[in-house]
ROSESE-321329 format. One line per 4 residues: number of its first residue (from 1); for each residue x, y, z of C-alpha. Coordinates in nm, 4 decimals. Example, Ala and Ser with C-alpha at 12.3 -4.5 7.8 and 13.67 -1.06 7.14 Angstrom:
<drenros>
1> 1.2300 -0.4500 0.7800  1.3670 -0.1060 0.7140;
</drenros>
This chain:
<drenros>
1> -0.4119 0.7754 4.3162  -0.5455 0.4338 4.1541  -0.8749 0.5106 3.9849  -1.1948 0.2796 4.0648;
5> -1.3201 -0.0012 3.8246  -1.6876 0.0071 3.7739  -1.8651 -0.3297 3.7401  -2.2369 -0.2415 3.6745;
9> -2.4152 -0.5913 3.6844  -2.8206 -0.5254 3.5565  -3.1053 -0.7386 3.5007  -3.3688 -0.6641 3.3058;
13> -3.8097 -0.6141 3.4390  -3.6636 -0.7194 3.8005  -3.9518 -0.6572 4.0515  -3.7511 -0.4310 4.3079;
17> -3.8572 -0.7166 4.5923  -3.6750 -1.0603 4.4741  -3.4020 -1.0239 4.6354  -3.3853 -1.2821 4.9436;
21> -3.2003 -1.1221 5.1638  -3.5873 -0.9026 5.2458  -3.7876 -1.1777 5.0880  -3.8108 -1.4960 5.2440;
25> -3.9710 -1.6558 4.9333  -3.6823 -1.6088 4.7264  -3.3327 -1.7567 4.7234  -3.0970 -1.5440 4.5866;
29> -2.7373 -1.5781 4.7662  -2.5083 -1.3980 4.5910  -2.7147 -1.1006 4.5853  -2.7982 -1.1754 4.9605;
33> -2.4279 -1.1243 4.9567  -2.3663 -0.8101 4.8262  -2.6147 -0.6451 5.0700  -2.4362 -0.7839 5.3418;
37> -2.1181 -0.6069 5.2158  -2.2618 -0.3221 5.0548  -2.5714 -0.0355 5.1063  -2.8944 -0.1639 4.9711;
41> -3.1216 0.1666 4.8555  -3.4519 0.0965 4.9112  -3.6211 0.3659 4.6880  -3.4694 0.3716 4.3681;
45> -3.6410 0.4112 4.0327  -3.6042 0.4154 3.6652  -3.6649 0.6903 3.4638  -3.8915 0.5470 3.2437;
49> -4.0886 0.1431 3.2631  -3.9296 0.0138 2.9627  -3.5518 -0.0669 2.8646  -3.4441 0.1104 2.5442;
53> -3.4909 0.5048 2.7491  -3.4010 0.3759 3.0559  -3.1218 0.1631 2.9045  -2.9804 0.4977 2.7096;
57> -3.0189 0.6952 3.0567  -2.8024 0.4785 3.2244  -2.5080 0.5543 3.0055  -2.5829 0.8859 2.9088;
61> -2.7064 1.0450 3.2371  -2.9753 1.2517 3.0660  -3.3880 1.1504 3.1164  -3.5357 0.9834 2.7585;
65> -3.6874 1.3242 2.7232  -3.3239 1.4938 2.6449  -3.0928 1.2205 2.5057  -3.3618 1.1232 2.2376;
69> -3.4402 0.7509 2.2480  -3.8406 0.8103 2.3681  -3.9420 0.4662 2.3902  -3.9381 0.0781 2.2686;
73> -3.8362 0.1046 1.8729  -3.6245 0.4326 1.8657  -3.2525 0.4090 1.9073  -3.0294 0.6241 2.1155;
77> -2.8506 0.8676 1.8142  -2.5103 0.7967 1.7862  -2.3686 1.1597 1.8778  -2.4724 1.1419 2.2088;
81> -2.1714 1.1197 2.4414  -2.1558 0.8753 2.6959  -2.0143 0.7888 3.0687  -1.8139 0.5385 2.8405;
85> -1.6360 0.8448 2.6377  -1.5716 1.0226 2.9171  -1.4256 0.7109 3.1306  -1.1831 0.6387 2.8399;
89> -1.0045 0.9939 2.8367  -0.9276 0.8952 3.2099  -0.7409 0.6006 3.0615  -1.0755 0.3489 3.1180;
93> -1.1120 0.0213 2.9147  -1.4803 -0.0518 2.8356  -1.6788 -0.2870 2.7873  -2.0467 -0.4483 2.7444;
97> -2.1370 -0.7883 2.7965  -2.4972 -0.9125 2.6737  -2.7787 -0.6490 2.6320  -2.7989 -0.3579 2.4681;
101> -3.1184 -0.2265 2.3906  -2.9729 0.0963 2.2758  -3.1117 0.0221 1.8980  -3.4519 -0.1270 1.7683;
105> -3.5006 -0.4780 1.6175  -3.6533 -0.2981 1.2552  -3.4006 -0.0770 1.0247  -3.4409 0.2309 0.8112;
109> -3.2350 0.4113 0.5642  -3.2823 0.7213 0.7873  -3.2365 0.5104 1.1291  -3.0758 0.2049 1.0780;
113> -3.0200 -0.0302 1.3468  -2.7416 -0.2943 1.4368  -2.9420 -0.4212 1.6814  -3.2251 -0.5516 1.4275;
117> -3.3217 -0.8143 1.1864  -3.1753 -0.9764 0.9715  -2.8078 -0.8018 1.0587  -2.9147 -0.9761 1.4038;
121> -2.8886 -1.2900 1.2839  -2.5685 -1.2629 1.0448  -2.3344 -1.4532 1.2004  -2.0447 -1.3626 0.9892;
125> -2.1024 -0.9838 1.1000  -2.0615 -1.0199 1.4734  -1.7745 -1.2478 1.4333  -1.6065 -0.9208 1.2938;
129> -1.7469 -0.6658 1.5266  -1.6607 -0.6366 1.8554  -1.7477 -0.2272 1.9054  -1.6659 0.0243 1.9558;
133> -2.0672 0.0845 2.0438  -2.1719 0.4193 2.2334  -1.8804 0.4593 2.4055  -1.7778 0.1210 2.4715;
137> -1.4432 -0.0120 2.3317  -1.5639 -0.3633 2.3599  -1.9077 -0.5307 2.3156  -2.0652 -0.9440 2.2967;
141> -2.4290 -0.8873 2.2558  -2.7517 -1.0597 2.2281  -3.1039 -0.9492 2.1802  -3.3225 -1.2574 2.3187;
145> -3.5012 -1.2885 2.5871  -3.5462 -1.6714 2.6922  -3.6269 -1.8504 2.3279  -3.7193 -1.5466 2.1533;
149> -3.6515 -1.5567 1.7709  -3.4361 -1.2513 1.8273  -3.1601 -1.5347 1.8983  -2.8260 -1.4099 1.7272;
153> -2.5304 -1.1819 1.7036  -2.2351 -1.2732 1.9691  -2.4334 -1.5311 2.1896  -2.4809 -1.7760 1.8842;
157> -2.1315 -1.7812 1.8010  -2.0854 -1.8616 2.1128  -2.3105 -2.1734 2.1462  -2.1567 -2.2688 1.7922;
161> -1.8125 -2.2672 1.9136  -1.9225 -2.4641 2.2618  -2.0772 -2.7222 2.0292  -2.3994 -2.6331 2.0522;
165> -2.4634 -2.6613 1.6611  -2.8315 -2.7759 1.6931  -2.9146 -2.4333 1.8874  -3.1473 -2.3883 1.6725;
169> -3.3637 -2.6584 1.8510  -3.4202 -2.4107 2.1711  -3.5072 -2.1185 2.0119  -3.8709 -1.9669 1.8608;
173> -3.9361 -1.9804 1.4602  -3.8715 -1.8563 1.2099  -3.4934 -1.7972 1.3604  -3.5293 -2.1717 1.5259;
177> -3.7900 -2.4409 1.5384  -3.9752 -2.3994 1.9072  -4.2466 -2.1756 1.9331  -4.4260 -1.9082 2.1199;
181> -4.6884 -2.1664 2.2903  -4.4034 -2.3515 2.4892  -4.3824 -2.2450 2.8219  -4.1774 -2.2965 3.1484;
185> -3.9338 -2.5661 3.0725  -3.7008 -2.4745 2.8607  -3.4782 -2.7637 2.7602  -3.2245 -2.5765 2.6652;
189> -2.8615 -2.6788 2.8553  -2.7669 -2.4556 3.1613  -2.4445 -2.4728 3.0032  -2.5482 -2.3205 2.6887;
193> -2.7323 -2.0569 2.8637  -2.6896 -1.7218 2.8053  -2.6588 -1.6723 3.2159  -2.3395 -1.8971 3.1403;
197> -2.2106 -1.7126 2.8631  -2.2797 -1.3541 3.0541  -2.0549 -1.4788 3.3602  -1.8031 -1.6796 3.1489;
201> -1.7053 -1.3534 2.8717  -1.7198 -1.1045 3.2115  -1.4747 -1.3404 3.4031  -1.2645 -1.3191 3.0819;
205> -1.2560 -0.9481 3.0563  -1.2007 -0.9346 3.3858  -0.8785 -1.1530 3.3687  -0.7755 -0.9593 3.0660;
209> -0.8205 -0.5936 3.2907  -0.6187 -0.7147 3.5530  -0.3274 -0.8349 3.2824  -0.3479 -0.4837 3.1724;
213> -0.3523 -0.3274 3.4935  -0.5733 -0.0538 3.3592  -0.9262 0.1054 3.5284  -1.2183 -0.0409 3.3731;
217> -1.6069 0.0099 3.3331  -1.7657 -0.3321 3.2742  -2.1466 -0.3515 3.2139  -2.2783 -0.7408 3.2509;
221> -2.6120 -0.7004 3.1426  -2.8566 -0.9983 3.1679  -3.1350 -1.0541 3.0101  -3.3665 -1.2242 3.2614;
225> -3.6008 -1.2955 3.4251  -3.8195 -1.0928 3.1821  -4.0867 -1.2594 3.0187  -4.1334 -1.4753 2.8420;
229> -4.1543 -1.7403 3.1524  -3.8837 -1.9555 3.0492  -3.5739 -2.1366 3.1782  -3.3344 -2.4103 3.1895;
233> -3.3792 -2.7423 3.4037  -3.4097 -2.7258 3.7270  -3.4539 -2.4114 3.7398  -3.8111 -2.3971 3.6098;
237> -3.9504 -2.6581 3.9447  -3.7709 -2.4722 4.2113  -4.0381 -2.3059 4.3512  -4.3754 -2.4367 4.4022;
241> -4.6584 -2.2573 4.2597  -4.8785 -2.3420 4.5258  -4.5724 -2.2496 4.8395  -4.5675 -1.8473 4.7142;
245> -4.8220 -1.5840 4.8007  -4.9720 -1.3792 4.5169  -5.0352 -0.9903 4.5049  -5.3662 -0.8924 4.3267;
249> -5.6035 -0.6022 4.3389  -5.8768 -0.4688 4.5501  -6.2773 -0.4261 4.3971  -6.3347 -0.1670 4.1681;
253> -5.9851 0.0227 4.2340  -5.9716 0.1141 3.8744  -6.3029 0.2452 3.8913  -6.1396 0.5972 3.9944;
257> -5.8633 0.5342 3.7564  -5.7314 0.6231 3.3604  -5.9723 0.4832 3.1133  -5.6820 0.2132 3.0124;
261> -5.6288 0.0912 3.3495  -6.0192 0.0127 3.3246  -6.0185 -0.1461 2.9542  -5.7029 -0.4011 3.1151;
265> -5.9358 -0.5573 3.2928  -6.1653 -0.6474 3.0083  -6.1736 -0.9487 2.8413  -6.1627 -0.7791 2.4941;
269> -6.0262 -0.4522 2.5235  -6.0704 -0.1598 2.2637  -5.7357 0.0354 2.2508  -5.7716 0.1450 1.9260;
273> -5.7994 0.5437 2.0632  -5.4638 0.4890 2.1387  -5.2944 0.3759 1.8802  -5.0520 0.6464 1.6832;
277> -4.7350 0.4517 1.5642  -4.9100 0.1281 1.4049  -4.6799 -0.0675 1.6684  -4.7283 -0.2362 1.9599;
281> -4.8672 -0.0807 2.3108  -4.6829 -0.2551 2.5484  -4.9628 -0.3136 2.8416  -5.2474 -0.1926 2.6473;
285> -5.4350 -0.5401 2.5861  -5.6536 -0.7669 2.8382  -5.4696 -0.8493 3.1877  -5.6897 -1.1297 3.2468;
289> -5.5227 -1.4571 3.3200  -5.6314 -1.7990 3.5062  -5.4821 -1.8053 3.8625  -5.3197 -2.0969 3.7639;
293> -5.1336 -1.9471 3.4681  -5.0150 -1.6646 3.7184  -4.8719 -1.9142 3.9774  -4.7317 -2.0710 3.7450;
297> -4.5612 -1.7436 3.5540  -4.4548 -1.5827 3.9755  -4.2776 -1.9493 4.0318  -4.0899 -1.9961 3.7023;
301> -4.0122 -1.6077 3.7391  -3.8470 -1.6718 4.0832  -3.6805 -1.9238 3.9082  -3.5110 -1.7056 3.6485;
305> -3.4161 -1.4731 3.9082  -3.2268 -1.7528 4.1076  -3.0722 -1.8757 3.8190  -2.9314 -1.5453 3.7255;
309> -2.7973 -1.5128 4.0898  -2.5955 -1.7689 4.0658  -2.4185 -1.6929 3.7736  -2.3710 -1.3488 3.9565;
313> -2.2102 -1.4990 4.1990  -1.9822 -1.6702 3.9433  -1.8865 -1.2989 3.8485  -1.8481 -1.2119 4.2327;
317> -1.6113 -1.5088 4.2834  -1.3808 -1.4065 3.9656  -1.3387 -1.0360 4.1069  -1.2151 -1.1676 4.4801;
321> -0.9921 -1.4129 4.3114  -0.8101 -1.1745 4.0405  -0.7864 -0.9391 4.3873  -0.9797 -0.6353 4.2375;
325> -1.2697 -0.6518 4.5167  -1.0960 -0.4323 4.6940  -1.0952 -0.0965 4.4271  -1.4005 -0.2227 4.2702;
329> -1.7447 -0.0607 4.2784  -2.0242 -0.2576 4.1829  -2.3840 -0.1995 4.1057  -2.6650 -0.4334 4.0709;
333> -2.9933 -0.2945 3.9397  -3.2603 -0.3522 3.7182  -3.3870 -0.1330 3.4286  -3.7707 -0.1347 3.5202;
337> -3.9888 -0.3025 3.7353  -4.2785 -0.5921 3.6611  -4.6106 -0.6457 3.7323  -4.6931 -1.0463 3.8102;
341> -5.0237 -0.9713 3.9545  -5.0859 -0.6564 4.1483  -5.3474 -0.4616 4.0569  -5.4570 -0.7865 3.8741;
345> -5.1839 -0.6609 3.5851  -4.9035 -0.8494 3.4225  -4.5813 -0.7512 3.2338  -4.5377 -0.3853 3.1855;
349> -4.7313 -0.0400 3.0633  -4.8339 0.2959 3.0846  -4.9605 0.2090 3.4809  -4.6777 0.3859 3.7181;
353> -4.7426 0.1824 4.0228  -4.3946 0.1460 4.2452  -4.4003 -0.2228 4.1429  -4.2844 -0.0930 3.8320;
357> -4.1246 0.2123 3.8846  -3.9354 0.0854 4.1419  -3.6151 -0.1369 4.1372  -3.3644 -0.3355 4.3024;
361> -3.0504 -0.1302 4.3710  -2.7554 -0.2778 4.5516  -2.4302 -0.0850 4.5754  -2.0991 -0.2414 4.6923;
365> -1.7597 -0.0412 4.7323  -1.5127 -0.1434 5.0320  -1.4205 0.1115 5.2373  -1.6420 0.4090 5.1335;
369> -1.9807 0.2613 5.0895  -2.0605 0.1074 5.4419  -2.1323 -0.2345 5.4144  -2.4585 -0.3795 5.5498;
373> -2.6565 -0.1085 5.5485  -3.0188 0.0264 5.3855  -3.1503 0.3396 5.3213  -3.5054 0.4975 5.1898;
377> -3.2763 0.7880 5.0317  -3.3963 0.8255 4.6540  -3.2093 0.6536 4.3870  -3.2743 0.7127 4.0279;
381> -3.1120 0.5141 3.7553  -3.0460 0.8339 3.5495  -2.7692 0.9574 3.8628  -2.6100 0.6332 3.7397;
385> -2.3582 0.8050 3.5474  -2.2504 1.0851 3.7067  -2.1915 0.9506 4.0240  -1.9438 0.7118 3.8531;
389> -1.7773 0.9670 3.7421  -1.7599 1.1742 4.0603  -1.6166 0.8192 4.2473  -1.3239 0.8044 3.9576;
393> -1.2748 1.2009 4.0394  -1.3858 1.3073 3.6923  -1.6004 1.6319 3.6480  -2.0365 1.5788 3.5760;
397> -2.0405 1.6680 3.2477  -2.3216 1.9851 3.1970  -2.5309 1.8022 2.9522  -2.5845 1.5080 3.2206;
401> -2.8418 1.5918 3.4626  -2.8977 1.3042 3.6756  -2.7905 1.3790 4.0305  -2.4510 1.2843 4.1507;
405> -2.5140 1.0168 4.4738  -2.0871 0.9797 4.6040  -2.2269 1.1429 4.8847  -2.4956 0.9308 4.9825;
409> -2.3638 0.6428 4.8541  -2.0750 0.7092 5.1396  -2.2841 0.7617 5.3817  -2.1644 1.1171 5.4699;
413> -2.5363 1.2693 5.3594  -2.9142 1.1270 5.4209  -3.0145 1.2131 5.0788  -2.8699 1.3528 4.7185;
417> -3.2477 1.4333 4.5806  -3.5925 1.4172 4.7327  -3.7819 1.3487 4.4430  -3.8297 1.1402 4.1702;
421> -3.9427 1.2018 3.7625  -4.0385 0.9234 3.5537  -4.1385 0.9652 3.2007  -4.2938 0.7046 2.9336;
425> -4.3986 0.8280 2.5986  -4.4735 0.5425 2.4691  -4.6771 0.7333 2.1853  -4.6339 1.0809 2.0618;
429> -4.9729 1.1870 2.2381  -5.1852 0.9532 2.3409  -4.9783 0.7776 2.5852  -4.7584 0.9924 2.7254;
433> -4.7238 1.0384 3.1255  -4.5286 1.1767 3.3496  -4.4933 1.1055 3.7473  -4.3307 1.2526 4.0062;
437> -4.2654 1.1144 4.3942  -4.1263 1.2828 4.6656  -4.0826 1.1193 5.0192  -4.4878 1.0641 5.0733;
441> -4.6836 1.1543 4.7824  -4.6840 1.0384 4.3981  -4.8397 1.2325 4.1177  -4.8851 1.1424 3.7601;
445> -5.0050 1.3465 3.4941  -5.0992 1.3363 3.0990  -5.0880 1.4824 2.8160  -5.3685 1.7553 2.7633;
449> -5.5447 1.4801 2.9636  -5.7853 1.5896 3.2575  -5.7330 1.2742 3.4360  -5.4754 1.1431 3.6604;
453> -5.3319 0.9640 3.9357  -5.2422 1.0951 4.2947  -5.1615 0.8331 4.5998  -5.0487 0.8518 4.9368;
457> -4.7524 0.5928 4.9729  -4.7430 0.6116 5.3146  -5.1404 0.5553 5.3956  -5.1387 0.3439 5.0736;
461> -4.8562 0.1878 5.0017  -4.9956 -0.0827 4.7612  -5.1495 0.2455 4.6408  -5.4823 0.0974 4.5628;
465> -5.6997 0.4235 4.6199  -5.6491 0.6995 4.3784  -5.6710 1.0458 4.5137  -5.6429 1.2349 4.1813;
469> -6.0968 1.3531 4.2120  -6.0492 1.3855 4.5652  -6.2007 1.7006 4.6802  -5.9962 1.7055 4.9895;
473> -5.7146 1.6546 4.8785  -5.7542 1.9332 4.6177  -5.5043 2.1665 4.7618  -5.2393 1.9320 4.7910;
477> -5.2633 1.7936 4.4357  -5.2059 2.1588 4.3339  -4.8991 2.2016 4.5837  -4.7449 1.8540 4.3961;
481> -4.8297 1.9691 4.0441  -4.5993 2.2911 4.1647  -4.3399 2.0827 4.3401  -4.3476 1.8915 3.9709;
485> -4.2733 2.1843 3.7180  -4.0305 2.2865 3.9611  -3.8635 1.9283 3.9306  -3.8735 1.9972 3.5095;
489> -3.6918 2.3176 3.5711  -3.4298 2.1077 3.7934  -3.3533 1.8908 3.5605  -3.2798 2.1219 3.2838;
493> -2.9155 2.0717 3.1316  -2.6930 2.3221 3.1409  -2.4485 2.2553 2.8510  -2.2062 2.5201 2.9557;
497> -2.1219 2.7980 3.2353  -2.2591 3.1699 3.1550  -1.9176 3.3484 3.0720  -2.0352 3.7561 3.0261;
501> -2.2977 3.9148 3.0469  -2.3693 3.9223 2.6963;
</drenros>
């Protein structure tokens, strides 16, 4: 029997509602497209708000808590096995195309890094490396988002050998000569962008699988639309500020919230209580913004996300033409959320509201997942793994522990899990949170903290009143902090069968 390709297709700090096809403020056709022909899962999260753990959960099936990489600046260790080792003892090419994020941008004698500066920017390096990276065979990376100085490895060759040899001109000091005030219009070519280069080294591989006739796992990850709020012409005027409608808060809703929800909305902010690491806290700083500014950022990020769909599409088009639709499955997700306003927040952080737990999560596969079709049944990225493995018959590994979803994905059951865990330790104390969701009810909880956060999604969905001091609701925050540790016990690993008794 012919084994399935995978084509995983991800984004990166996608809000899970841009997609057009539910959101009549958005164009996005291609994906449109793939909800027509595929299942769209309405309820699927990450397992942690920012991309290195989630990123490493994806191809490792284990939650950041077991496969090691915690947050932003650790690195996935290199002994881990991956969905990508497993895939090519079934006879699997594999390959990544754009971001990793399995690595941080600083280097250590006792950590070093590929993915970090200056090896980043050595041209000469990635022009001899091509992988093999965590399990894949292949790999074309970059680390930027929009004109970040982070510009480098695989992408810049790229440019350089499409002519682009003034790149330099498009990208943030010191690696180029724009800098971090410019905003919006980003003169950069669409054909030198890294949307273009994404689509065009996919199509390739894809051309080159066929040749070969062998299964494949192919990752396009894209970079966008995470901030900062920046793209190509036209893209950047396609949507009028002033044409969208804008999420914000409700008066004094942090007032029964964390202490750091409260100090977001300040104009200067003392975080300092929080600080462990000496790096950044990614949220912890003023959320204050002119409306203007945030009309401005929700348009342009529209923007990014059309522009990404059609070079999506691009991808889409290659795989009907080559004739592997057919025995392909495909996956288009994000690896977090955003926040572009609600709760008068911006970006990402320690804040677990479904804007950012949540993401997109469209899953195409002719002939076994039904086609134009949505579901609320629970989706978490970290069941990523070994439900491609189940759909190319190969056994869950023990160590994975993300839920296998070929049965819900095919329709044939409502629901693989009825809950949902999402960690972020973003420091080794001090901000470090857990939450767990089932159907109606989400629960988050801190570290020898007293304080917490308990909403009812389905009286609150924009979850805007906090339950957590709620004396009448007491018994029930007691019954979820049960239902919780029993969700830790679930998700255990069990590395091998018990064979004796002894």
């Amino acid at each position: 029997m012919q084994k399935p390709n995978i084509l995983l297709i991800t984004s990166d700090q996608q809000h899970w509602d841009t997609i057009g096809a539910f959101n009549k403020e958005i164009s996005t056709p291609n994906l449109d497209r793939l909800t027509r022909e595929g299942t769209t899962f309405k309820r699927a999260y990450c397992p942690n708000p920012t991309c290195t753990p989630t990123r490493a959960s994806i191809i490792t099936g284990m939650y950041p808590s077991q496969h090691g990489a915690w947050t932003l600046g650790t690195k996935l260790p290199e002994d881990i096995p991956t969905i990508g080792d497993e895939l090519q003892k079934e006879g699997y090419q594999t390959a990544l195309i754009g971001k990793a994020h399995f690595q941080p941008i600083n280097s250590t004698d006792d950590y070093p890094s590929i993915e970090s500066m200056p090896l980043l920017h050595d041209q000469n390096y990635w022009k001899n490396f091509n992988g093999p990276y965590y399990g894949f065979q292949h790999i074309e990376l970059l680390r930027n988002h929009a004109h970040e100085h982070l510009v480098g490895q695989h992408y810049v060759n790229w440019l350089e050998e499409k002519g682009c040899m003034n790149w330099r001109d498009y990208f943030a000091e010191p690696a180029g000569k724009m800098t971090y005030d410019d905003k919006y219009n980003w003169k950069l070519p669409e054909e030198y962008h890294y949307n273009n280069w994404i689509a065009e080294r996919t199509n390739d591989l894809l051309e080159k699988y066929k040749q070969d006739e062998d299964p494949f796992f192919l990752w396009a990850s894209f970079p966008d639309p995470h901030p900062p709020y920046l793209v190509s012409e036209p893209w950047d005027r396609m949507y009028d500020p002033d044409a969208l409608s804008y999420p914000s808060g409700t008066a004094g809703e942090h007032n029964k919230n964390p202490k750091h929800f409260q100090l977001t909305q300040e104009e200067n902010p003392n975080f300092t209580a929080y600080e462990q690491t000496g790096h950044m806290l990614h949220g912890l700083h003023s959320h204050q913004l002119e409306m203007e500014e945030v009309k401005k950022n929700k348009a342009v990020y529209y923007g990014m996300v059309s522009f990404m769909d059609k070079y999506i599409g691009k991808i889409l088009d290659r795989l009907d033409e080559l004739g592997l639709s057919e025995n392909t499955i495909i996956v288009f997700t994000s690896d977090h959320g955003h926040l572009f306003g609600q709760h008068n927040m911006h970006y990402k952080g320690p804040f677990h509201y479904e804007d950012l737990l949540k993401v997109p999560f469209l899953v195409r596969y002719p002939g076994v997942v039904p086609a134009g079709e949505s579901t609320e049944a629970m989706q978490s990225l970290v069941d990523l793994a070994p439900t491609f493995l189940s759909l190319a018959s190969i056994e869950k590994p023990g160590r994975m522990t993300g839920v296998d979803q070929t049965a819900t994905w095919s329709g044939k059951t409502e629901k693989s899990r009825d809950h949902i865990i999402c960690e972020n330790r973003h420091e080794p104390t001090s901000v470090h949170l857990k939450t767990y969701v089932n159907k109606r009810y989400k629960i988050t909880l801190y570290y020898k903290q007293e304080y917490g956060e308990l909403f009812d999604l389905a009286n609150d969905p924009q979850e805007f009143e906090n339950l957590w001091d709620n004396p009448e609701y007491k018994e029930l925050k007691s019954q979820l902090l049960l239902e919780y540790a029993w969700a830790e016990l679930s998700k255990e690993p069990m590395w091998m069968p018990r064979i004796s008794h002894a």
